[in-house]
N, C-alpha and C positions, 0 to 999 in steps of 0.2 A: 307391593305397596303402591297405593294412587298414587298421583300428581298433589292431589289436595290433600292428603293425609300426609305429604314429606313434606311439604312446606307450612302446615302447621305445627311438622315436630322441628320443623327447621329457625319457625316463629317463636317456637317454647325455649329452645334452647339461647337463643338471642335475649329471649326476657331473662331468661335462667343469668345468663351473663350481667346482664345490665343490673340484673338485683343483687348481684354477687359485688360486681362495683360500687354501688351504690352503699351498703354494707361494709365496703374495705372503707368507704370517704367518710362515712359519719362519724368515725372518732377524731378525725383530722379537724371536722367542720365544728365538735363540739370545741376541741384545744383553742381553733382561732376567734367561738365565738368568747372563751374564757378569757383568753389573752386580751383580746377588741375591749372588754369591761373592764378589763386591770388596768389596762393603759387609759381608758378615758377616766378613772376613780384618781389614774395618779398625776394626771393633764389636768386637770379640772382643782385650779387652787378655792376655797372658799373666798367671799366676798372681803371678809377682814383682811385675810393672807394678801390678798392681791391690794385691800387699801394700805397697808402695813408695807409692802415692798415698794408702792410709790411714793410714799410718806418717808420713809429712807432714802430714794433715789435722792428726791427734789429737798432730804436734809445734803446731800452729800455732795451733790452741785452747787449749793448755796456757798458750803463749806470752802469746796474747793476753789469758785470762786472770789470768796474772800482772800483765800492764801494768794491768789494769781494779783489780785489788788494791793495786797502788804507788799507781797515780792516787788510791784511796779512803785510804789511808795519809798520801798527801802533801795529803788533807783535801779533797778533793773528790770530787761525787755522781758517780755509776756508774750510777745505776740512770735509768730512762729518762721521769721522773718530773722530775727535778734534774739531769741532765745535766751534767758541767762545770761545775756553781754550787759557790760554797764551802761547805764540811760543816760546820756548826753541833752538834758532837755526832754521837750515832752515828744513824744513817736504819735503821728494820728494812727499805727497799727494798733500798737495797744491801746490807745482809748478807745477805738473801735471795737475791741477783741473786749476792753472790759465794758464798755457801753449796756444795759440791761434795756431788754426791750422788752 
């Protein structure tokens, strides 16, 4: 056998291998291309869903901070300083902490 006839069967069998790899990876590559589209379908909220959960958020901080303003009214600290202790007067923390800006 040549010189150039073994290194061409030595070349075949290199491709041999590499298509043989190439063949074990394509199920692998189709899985993660399936996976990659599931995950961006269930990452991806519609425009509503995403106005609808900020529309809730900024109901729920309005909320809360109401009850932080009653609490401070019904003469107890808000601010995180005094906590739940009775209000002696006015605290510039919590009118700070309730302040809307």
């Amino acid at each position: 056998m040549s010189q150039l006839t073994q290194a061409l069967t030595e070349v075949e069998e290199k491709l041999r291998s590499l298509l043989e790899e190439v063949n074990h990876l394509i199920p692998y590559v189709k899985a993660l291309e399936e996976e990659n589209i599931k995950l961006k379908r269930e990452s991806t909220f519609p425009e509503k869903e995403t106005e609808r959960v900020i529309a809730n958020a900024e109901h729920i901080q309005g909320v809360a901070h109401d009850n932080l303003e009653r609490l401070y009214h019904e003469g107890f600290h808000v601010c995180h300083l005094h906590f739940g202790q009775p209000l002696e007067g006015d605290c510039l923390f919590c009118m700070g902490f309730l302040r809307k800006d």
